[in-house]
C-alpha positions as CSV (number, residue, x, y, z in Angstrom):
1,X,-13.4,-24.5,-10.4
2,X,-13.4,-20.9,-10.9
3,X,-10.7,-18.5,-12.0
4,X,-10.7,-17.2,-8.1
5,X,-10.1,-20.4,-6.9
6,X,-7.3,-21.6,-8.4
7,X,-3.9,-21.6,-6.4
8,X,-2.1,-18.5,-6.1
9,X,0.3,-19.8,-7.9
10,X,-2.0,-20.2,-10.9
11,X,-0.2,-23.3,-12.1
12,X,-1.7,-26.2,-13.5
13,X,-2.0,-28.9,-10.3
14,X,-0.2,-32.5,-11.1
15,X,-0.6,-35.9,-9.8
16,X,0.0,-36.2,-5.9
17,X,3.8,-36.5,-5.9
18,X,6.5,-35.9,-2.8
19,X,5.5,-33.9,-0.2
20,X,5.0,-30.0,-1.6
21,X,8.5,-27.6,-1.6
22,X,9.2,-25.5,1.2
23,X,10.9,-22.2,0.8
24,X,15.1,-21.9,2.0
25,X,16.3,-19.6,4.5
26,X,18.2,-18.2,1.1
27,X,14.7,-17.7,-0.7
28,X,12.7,-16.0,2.6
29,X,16.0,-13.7,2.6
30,X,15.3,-12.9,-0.9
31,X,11.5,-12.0,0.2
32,X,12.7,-10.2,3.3
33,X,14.8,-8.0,0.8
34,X,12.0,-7.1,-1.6
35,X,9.7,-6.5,1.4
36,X,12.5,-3.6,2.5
37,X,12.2,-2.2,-0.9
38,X,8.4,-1.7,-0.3
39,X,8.8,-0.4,3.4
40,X,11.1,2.2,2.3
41,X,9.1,3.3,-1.1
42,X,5.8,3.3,1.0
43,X,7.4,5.5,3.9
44,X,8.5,7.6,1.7
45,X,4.6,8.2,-0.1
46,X,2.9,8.6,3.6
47,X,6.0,10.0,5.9
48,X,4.4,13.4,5.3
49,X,1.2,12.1,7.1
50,X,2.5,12.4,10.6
51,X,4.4,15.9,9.7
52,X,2.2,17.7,7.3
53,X,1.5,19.9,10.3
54,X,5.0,20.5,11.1
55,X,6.0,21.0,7.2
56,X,3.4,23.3,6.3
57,X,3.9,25.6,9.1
58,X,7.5,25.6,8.3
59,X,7.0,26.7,4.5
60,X,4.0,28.5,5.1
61,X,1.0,26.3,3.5
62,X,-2.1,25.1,4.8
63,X,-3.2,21.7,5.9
64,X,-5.2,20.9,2.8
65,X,-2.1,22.1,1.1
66,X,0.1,20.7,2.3
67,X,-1.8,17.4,1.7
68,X,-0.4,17.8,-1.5
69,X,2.6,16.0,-0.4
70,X,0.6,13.2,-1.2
71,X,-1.0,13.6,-3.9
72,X,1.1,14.7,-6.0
73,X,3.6,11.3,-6.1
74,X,0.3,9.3,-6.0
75,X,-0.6,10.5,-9.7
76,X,3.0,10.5,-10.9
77,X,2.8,6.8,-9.2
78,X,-0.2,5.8,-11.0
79,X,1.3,6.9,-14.4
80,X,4.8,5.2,-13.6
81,X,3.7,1.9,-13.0
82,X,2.6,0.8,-16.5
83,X,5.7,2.6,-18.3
84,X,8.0,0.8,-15.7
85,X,6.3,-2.4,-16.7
86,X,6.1,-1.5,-20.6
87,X,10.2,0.3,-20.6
88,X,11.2,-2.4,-18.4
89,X,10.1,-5.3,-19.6
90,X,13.5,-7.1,-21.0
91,X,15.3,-6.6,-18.3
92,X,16.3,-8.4,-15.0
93,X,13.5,-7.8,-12.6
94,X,16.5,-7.5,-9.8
95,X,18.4,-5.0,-11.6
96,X,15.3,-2.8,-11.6
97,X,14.7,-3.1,-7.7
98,X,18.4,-2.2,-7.0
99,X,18.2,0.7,-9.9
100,X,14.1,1.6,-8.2
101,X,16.0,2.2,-4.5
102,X,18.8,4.5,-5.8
103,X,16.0,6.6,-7.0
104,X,14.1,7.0,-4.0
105,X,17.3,7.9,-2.1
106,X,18.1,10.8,-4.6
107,X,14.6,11.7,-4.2
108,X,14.2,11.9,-0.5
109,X,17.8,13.7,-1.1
110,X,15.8,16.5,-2.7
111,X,13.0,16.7,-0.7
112,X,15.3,16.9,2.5
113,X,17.2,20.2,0.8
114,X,13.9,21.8,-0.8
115,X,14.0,25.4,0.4
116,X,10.4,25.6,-0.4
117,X,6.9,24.2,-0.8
118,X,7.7,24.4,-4.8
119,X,11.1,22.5,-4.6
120,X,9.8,19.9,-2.4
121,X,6.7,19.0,-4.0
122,X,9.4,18.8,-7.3
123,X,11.1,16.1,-5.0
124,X,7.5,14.4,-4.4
125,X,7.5,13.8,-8.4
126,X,10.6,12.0,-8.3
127,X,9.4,9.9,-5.0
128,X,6.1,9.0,-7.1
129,X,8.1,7.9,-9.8
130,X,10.1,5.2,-7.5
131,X,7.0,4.3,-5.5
132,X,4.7,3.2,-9.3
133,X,7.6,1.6,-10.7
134,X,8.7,-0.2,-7.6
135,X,5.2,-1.4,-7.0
136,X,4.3,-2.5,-10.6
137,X,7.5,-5.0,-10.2
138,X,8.0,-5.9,-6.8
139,X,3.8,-6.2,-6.6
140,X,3.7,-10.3,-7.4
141,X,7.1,-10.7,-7.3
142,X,6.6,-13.2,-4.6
143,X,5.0,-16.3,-7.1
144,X,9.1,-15.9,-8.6
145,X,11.2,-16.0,-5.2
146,X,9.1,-19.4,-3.1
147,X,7.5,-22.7,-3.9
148,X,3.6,-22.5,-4.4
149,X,2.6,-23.7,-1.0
150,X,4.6,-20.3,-0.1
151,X,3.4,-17.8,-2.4
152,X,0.4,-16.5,0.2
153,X,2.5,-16.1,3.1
154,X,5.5,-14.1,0.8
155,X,3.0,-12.2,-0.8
156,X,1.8,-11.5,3.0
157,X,5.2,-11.0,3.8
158,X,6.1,-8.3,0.6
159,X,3.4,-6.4,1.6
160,X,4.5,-6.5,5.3
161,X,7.0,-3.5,3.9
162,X,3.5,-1.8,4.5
163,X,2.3,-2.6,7.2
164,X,5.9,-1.9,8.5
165,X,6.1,1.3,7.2
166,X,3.0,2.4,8.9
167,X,3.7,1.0,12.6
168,X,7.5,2.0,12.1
169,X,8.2,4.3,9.2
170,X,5.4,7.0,9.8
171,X,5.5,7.2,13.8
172,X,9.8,7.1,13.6
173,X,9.9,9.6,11.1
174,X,7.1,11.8,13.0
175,X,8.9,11.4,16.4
176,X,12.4,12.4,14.7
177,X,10.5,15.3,13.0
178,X,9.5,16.8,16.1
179,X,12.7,16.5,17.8
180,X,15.6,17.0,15.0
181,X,13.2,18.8,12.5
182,X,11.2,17.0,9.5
183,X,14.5,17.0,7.1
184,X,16.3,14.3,9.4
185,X,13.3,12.3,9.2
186,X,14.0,12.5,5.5
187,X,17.8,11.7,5.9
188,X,17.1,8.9,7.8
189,X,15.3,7.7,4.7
190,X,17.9,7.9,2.5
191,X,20.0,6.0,4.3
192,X,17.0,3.3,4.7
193,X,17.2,3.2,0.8
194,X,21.1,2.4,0.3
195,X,20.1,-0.3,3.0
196,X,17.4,-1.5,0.6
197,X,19.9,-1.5,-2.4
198,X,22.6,-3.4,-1.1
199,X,20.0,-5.6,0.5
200,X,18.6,-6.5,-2.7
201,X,21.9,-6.8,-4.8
202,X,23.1,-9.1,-2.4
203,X,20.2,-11.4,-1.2
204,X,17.7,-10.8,-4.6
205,X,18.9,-13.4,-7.1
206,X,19.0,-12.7,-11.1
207,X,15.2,-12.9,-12.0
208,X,15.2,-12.3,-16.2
209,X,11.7,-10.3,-17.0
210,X,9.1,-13.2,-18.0
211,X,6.5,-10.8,-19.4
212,X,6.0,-9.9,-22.9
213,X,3.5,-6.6,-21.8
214,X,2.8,-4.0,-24.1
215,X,0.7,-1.0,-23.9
216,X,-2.3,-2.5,-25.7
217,X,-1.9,-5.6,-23.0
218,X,-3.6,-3.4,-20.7
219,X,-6.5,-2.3,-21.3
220,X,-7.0,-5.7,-22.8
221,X,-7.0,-7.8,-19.6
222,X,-9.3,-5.1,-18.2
223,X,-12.0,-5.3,-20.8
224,X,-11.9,-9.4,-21.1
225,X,-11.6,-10.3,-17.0
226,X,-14.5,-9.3,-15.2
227,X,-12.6,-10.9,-11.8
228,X,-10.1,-8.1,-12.8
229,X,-12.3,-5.2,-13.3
230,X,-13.8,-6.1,-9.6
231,X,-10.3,-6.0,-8.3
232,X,-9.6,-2.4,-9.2
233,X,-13.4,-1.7,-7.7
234,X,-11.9,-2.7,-4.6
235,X,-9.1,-0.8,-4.7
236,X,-10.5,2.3,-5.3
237,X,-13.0,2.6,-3.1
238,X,-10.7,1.2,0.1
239,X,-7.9,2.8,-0.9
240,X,-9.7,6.3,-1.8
241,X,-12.2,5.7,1.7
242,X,-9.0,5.4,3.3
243,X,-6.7,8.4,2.3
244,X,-9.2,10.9,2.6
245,X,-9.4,10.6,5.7
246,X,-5.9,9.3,7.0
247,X,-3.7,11.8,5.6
248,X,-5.0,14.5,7.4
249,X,-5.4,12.2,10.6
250,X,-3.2,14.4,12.3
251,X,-5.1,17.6,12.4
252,X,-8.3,15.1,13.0
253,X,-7.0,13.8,16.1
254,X,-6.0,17.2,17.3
255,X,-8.9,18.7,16.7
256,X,-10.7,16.2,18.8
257,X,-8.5,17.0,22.0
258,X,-5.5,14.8,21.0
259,X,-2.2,16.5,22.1
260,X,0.7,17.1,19.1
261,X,2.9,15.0,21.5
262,X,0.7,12.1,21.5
263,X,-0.1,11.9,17.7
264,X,2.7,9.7,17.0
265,X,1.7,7.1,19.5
266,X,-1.0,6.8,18.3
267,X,0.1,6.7,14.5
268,X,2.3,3.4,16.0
269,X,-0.9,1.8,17.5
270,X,-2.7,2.1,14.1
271,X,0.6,0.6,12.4
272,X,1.2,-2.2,14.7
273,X,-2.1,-3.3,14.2
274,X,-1.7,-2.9,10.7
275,X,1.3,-4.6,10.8
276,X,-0.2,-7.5,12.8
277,X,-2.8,-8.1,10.8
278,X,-0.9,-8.5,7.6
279,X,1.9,-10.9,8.5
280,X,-1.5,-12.7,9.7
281,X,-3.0,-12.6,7.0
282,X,-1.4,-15.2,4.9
283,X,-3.1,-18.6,5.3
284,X,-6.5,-16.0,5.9
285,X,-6.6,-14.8,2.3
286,X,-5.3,-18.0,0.8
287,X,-8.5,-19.6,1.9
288,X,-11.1,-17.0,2.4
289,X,-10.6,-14.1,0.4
290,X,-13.9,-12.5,0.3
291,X,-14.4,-13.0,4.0
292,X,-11.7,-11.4,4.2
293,X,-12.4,-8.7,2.0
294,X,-15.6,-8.2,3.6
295,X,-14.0,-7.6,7.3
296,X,-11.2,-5.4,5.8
297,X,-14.6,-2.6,4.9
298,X,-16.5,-3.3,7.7
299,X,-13.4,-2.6,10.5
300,X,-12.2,0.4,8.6
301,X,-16.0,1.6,7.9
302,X,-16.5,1.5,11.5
303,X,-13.0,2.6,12.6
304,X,-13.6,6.0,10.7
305,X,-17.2,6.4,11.8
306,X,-16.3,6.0,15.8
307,X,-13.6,8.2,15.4
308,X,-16.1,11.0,14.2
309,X,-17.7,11.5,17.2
310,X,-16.4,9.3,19.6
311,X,-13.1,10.3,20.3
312,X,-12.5,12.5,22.9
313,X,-9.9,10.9,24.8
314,X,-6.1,9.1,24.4
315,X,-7.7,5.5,25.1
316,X,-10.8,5.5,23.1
317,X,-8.6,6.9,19.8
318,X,-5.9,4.2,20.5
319,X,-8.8,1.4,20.5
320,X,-10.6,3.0,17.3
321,X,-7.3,3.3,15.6
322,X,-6.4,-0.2,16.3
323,X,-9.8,-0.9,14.9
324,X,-8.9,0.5,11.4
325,X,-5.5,-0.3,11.5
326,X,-6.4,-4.0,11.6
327,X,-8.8,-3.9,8.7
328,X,-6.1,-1.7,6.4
329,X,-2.8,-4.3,7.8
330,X,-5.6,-6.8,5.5
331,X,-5.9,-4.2,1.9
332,X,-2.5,-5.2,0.4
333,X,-2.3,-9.0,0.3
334,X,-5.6,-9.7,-0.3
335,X,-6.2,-7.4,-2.8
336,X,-3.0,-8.3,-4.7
337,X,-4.1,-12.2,-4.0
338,X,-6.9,-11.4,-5.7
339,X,-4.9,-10.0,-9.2
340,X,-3.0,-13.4,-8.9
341,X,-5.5,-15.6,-8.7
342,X,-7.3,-13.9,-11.4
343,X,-4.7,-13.5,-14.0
344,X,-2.4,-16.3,-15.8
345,X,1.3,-16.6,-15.0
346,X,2.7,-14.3,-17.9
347,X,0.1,-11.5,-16.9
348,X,0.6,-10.8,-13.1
349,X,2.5,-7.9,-13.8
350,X,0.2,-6.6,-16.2
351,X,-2.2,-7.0,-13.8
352,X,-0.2,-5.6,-10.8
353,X,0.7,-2.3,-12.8
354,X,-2.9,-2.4,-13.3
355,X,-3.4,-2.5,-9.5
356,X,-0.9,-0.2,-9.0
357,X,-2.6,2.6,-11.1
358,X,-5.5,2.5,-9.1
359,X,-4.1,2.0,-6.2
360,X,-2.1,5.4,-6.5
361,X,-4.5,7.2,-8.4
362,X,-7.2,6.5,-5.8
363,X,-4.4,8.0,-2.9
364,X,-3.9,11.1,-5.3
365,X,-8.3,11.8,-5.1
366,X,-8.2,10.7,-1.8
367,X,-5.7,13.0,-0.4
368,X,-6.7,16.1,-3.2
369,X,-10.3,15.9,-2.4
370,X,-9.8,15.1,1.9
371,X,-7.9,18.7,1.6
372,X,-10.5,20.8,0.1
373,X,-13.1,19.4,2.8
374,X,-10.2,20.0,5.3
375,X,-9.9,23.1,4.3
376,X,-13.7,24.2,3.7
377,X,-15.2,22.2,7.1
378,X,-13.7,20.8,9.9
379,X,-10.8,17.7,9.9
380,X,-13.3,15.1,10.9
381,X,-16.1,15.7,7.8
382,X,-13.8,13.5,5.6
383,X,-13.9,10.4,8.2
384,X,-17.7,10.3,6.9
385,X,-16.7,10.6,3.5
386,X,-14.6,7.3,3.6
387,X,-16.8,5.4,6.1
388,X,-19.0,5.6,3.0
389,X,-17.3,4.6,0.6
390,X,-15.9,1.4,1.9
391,X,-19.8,0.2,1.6
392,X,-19.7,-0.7,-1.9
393,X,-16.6,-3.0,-1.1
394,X,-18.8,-4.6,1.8
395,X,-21.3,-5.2,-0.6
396,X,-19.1,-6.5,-4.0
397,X,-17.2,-9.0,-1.3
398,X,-20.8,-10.3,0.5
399,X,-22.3,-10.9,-2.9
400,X,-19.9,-12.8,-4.3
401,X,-20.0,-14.9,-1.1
402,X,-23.4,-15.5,-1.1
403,X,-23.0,-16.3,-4.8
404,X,-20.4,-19.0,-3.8
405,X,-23.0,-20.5,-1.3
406,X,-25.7,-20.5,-3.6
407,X,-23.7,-22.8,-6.6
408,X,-22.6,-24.9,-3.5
409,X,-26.0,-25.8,-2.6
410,X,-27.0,-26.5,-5.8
């Protein structure tokens, strides 16, 4: 059996006993908690997505400027998540959650009063800071809070806070932008993030850190597990192909005819069917990961590329966007199934902070490089650009399938 297809769970399988463990109301509580926590940390990242018009004309940017919203806290994100792993690692993984959403509240509390671009991009650092940290412990979090048999569907489930944020955060914070101004939108975050805290603190129980990581733990797992190295391929290049081209999806869809007024309808079709597609995805990656990694690039390759010259109307943007909504709802909890089931028990966070790196830095060149082809070309030159390079994730996920069909056979 190979590493990949081990259970999630990574533990050693014992003689057939009782029937297999099934999580308590108590214990989905406890996931529903955590998955919160990610909704508000990942709504504060994108939130500027459906506003970055509305914010840069306010402070007097441009739109590949302005983009900067989200670069910036994806680098500071991507250098977070292994010190919040390293400076972390004795202490209870709760206490960390509750101390994680106190930070993006005073965060989102400085971005809302920022009386410039300079100020509020200072705010950004802080929200990066929360959003790496958060990740890099919340990430496999879910193999600690249900039984084994449960571990896909509350990984699904964690990431939900995603998917969530993208069909609820972005759109509701881009409709109260346009009517009450893109600071309540932020307010209404912070009071999302007490939720989160109390949430946690109350339904989170005491979870004492069971990793021994180090700085020298990770490069190590990276140069001795191939399975691990492949994993961060994959992130980069979906997650990279991805932001390019979605954080300026605003100006894209207006440049192709789309009014301002119906921008955040259609931000909530792509996040339902992100949304969808994740709490779906459970028993789907728990048994055919590369399959599923596979469809992920090949909807979002094609979503992008119809979108370049196809759109010209409400209803064929709603049905393209659904398109690459459903294969993005898919990148979270496979992907972080994949780190699970390639790493032992004591290393899922290494590997996760691991994950979480890329993941952010890959958002970061995503967003930095979309705004100087924003800026230089038109808004819909960067839907190319990430069409392409989800390619070389069709092509790692189909080989290793057709790898796994060949040792069948023989």
């Amino acid at each position: 059996m190979t590493t990949l297809d081990r259970p999630v769970s990574n533990l050693a399988v014992s003689a057939p006993a009782a029937a297999p463990e099934r999580a308590t109301l108590r214990q989905w509580l406890a996931v529903a908690a955590v998955a919160l926590g990610v909704f508000v940390v990942m709504t504060s990242e994108v939130l500027p997505v459906g506003l970055l018009t509305t914010i840069g004309s306010e402070l007097g940017v441009s739109a590949g400027t302005a983009g900067l919203m989200v670069t910036v806290p994806g680098l500071v994100a991507a250098l977070a998540a292994p010190l919040a792993v390293v400076f972390t690692r004795r202490l209870d993984r709760r206490l960390v959650l509750i101390g994680l959403a106190v930070l993006v509240a005073g965060a989102n509390i400085g971005a809302a009063t920022a009386t410039g671009f300079g100020p509020l991009l200072a705010a950004r650092v802080l929200v990066g800071l929360s959003i790496g940290s958060f990740w890099a412990v919340a990430g496999g979090i879910a193999i600690r809070l249900v039984p084994e048999r449960d571990v896909p569907r509350a990984t699904a489930a964690v990431y939900g806070g995603i998917g969530a944020a993208t069909v609820l955060g972005v759109p509701a914070g881009t409709l109260i932008g346009d009517h009450f101004g893109w600071r309540a939108a932020l307010w209404a975050l912070v009071g999302l993030a007490v939720a989160a805290m109390a949430a946690i603190a109350l339904l989170v129980p005491k979870l004492p850190s069971n990793t021994t990581v180090s700085f020298a733990s990770l490069p190590k797992l990276v140069r001795r597990n191939k399975s691990v190295r492949t994993g961060l391929a994959f992130t980069f290049f979906i997650v990279t192909g991805h932001f390019i081209a979605y954080t300026f999806i605003s100006p894209i869809l207006q440049a192709n005819g789309i009014a301002a007024s119906q921008v955040s309808g259609l931000l909530l079709a792509f996040g339902a069917a992100a949304l969808i597609a994740t709490v779906a995805s459970g028993s789907l990656i728990g048994r055919h990961l590369r399959p599923t990694l596979a469809g992920l690039g090949v909807a979002m390759a094609i979503g992008m590329a119809l979108l370049a010259f196809a759109v010209g109307d409400l209803f064929s943007a709603t049905a393209v966007l659904l398109l690459w909504g459903a294969g993005y709802g898919l990148v979270s909890p496979a992907v972080q199934t994949w780190f699970m089931k390639s790493v032992e028990p004591g290393e899922v966070e290494i590997a996760t902070s691991l994950n979480t790196v890329m993941f952010n830095l890959s958002i970061a060149a995503g967003s930095f490089a979309g705004g100087f082809v924003v800026d230089a070309t038109a808004p819909g030159g960067v839907l190319w650009i990430g069409a392409a390079l989800l390619v070389p994730v069709i092509v790692l996920a189909a080989k290793g399938i057709r790898t796994r069909q060949a040792a069948t056979a023989i």
